[in-house]
Kinemage of the C-alpha trace (Angstrom):
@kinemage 1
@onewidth
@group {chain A} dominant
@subgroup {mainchain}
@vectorlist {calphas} color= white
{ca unk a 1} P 49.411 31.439 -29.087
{ca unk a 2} L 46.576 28.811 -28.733
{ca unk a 3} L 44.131 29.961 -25.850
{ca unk a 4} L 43.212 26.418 -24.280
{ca unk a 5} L 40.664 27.834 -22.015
{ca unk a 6} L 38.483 29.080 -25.077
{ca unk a 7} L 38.925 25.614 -27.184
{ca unk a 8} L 38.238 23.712 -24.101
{ca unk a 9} L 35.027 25.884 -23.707
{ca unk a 10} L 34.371 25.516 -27.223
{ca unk a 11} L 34.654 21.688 -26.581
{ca unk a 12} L 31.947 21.684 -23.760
{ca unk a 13} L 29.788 23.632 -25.746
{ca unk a 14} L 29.907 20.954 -29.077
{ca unk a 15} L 29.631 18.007 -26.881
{ca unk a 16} L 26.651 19.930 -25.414
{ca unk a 17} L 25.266 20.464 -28.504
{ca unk a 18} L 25.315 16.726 -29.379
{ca unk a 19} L 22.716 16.185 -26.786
{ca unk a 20} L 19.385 16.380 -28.209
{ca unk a 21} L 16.222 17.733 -26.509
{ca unk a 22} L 15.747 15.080 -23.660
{ca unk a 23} L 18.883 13.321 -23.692
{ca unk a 24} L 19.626 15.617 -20.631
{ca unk a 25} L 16.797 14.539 -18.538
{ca unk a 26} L 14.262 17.506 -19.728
{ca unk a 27} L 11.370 15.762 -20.202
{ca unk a 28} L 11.621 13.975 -16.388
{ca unk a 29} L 12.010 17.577 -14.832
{ca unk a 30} L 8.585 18.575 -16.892
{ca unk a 31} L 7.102 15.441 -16.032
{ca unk a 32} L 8.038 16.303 -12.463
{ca unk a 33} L 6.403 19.689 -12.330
{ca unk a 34} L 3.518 18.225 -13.778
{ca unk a 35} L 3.192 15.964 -10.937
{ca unk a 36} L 4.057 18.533 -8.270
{ca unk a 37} L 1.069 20.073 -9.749
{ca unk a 38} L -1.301 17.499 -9.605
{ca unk a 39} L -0.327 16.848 -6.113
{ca unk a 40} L -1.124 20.212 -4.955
{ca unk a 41} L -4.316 20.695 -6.504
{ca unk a 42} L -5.779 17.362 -5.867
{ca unk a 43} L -8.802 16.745 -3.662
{ca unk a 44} L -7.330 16.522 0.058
{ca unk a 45} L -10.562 14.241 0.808
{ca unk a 46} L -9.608 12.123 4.453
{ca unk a 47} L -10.053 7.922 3.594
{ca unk a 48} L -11.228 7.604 7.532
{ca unk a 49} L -14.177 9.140 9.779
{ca unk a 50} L -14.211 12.916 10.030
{ca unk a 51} L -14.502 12.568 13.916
{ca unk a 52} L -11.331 10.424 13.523
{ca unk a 53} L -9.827 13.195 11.413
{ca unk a 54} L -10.600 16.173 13.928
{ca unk a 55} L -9.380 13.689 17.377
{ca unk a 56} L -6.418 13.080 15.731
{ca unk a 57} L -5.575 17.127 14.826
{ca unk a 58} L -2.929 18.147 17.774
{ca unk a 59} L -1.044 15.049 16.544
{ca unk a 60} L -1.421 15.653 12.733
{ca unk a 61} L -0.330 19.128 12.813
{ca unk a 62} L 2.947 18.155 14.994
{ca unk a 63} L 3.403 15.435 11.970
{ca unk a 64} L 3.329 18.271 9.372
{ca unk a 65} L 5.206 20.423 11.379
{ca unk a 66} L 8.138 18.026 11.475
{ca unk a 67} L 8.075 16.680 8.011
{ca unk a 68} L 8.116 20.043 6.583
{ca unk a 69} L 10.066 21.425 8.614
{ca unk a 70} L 12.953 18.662 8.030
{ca unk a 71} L 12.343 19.177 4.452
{ca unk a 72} L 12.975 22.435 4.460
{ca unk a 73} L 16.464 22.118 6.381
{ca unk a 74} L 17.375 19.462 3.890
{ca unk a 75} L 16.398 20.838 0.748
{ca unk a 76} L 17.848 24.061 1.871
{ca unk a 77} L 21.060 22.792 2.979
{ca unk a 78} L 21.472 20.766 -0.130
{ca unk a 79} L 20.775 23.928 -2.160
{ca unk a 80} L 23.416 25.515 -0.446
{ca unk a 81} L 25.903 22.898 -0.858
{ca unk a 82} L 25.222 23.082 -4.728
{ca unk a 83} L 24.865 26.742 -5.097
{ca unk a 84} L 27.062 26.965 -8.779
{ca unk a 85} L 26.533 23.056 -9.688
{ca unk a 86} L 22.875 22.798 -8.846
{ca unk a 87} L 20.113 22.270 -12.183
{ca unk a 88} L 16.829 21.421 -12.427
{ca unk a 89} L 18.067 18.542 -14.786
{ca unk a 90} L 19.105 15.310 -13.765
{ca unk a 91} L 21.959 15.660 -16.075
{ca unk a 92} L 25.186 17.477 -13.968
{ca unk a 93} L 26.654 20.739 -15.243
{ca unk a 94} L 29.953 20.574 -17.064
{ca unk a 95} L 31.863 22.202 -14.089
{ca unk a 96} L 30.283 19.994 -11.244
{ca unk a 97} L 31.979 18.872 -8.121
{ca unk a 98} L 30.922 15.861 -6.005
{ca unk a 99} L 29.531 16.640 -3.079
{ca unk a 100} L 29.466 13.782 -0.476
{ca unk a 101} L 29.622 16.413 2.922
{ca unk a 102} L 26.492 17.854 4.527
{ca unk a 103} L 23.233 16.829 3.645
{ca unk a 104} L 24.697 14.673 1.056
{ca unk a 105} L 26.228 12.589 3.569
{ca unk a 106} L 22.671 11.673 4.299
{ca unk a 107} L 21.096 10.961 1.791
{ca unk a 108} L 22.396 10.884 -2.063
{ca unk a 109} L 20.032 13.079 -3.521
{ca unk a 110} L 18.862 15.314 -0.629
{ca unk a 111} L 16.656 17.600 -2.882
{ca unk a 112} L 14.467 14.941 -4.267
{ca unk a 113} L 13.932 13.855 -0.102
{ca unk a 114} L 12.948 16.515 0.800
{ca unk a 115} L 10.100 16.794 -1.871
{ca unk a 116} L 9.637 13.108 -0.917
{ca unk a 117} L 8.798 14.017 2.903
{ca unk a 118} L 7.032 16.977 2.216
{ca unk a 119} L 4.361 14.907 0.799
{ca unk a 120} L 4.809 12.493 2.952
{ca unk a 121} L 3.828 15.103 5.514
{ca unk a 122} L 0.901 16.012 3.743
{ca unk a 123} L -0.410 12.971 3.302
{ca unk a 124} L -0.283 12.410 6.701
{ca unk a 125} L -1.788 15.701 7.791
{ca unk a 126} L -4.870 15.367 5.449
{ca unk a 127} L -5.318 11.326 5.605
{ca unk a 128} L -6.055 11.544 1.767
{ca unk a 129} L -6.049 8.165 -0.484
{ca unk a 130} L -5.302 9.674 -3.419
{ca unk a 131} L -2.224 11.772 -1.808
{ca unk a 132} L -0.562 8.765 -0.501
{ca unk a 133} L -0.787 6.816 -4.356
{ca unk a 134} L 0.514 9.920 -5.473
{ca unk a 135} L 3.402 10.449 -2.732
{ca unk a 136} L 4.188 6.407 -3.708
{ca unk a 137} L 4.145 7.187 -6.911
{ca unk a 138} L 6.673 10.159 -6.257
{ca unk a 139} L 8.719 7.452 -4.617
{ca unk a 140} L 8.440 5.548 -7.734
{ca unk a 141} L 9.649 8.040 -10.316
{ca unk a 142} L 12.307 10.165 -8.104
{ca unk a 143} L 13.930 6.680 -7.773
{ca unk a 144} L 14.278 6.240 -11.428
{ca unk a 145} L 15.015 10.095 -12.251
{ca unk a 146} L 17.391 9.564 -9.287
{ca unk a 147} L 19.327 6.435 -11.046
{ca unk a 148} L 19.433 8.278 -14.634
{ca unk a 149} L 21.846 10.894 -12.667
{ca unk a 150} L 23.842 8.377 -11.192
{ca unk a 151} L 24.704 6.681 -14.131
{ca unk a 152} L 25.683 10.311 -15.654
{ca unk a 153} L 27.094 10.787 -12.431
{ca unk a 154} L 29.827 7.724 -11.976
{ca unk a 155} L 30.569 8.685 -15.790
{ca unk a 156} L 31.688 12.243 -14.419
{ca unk a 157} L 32.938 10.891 -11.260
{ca unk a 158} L 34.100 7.024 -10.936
{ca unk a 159} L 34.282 7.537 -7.070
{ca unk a 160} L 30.523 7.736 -7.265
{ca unk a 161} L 30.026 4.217 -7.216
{ca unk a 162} L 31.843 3.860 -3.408
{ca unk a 163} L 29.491 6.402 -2.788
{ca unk a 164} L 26.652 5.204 -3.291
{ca unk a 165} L 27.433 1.627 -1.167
{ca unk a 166} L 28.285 4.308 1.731
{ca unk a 167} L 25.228 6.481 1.509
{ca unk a 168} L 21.374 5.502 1.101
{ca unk a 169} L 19.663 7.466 -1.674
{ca unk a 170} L 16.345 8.758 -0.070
{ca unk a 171} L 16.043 7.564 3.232
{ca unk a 172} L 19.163 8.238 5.560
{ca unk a 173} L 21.060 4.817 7.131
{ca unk a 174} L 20.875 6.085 11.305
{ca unk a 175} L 21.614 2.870 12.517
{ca unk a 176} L 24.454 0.719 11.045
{ca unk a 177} L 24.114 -3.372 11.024
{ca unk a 178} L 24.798 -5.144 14.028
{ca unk a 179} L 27.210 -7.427 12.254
């Protein structure tokens, strides 16, 4: 007797194989920890007057306060949601599920938002020049990291495409069109 659960594994595992280093996405999740670095350890130096800087603190500390704290409830919802499907590769697990509920009826890809408004937050909170090139720049590659997984992604699941015309990718829709 033919055990199809073992050749079907065995069939995931070839097709796998036949992805090369990078095919998968490996060398965008490096290139995003490098980044993530660099964005930590640069210079927080404020573009505007230090008396500026130190008036505006109450308000700058409630900005950071939000930001990060809205990051964390997305992130962490959206790692919750994926528990057994979630990778650090833009390329989806053999035994994923869409997920459209929760936090990923906000945005598409919740996870890279919430990295996206935590240095938004930052930037903010420390008025730094070379933060916000670096958060646009963030904006800049998670988009295109983010559109590499949706092709994979309406391979794996066709419905992905209606999907994506329902639900914004960073930046949640709260208001619908007047018309």
């Amino acid at each position: 007797m033919v055990d199809f659960r073992a050749k079907i594994q065995e069939r995931r595992i070839t097709q796998q194989s036949k992805l090369s280093l990078g095919k998968r996405g490996e060398y965008l999740v490096i290139f995003q920890f490098i980044l993530m670095i660099i964005f930590v350890f640069l210079s927080a130096t404020p573009c505007v007057d230090a008396g500026l800087v130190r008036a505006m603190a109450p308000f700058r500390w409630f900005i950071l306060a939000c930001t990060w704290g809205a990051a964390l409830l997305l992130g962490a919802s959206a790692s919750r949601q994926l528990r057994k499907f979630l990778t650090p590769l833009p390329y989806p697990v053999d035994h994923n599920q869409l997920v459209t509920s929760g936090a990923y009826a906000l945005v598409r890809h919740p996870l890279y938002s919430s990295l996206l408004l935590a240095a938004t937050g930052w930037t903010l909170f420390t008025m730094s020049l070379a933060h916000l090139f670096l958060t646009l720049f963030g904006f800049i590659f998670f988009s295109y990291k983010a559109s590499r997984e949706e092709r994979w992604l309406t391979e794996r699941h066709p419905e992905y495409a209606d999907y994506s015309l329902r639900v914004k990718r960073f930046i949640p829709r709260f208001f619908k069109p007047l018309i």
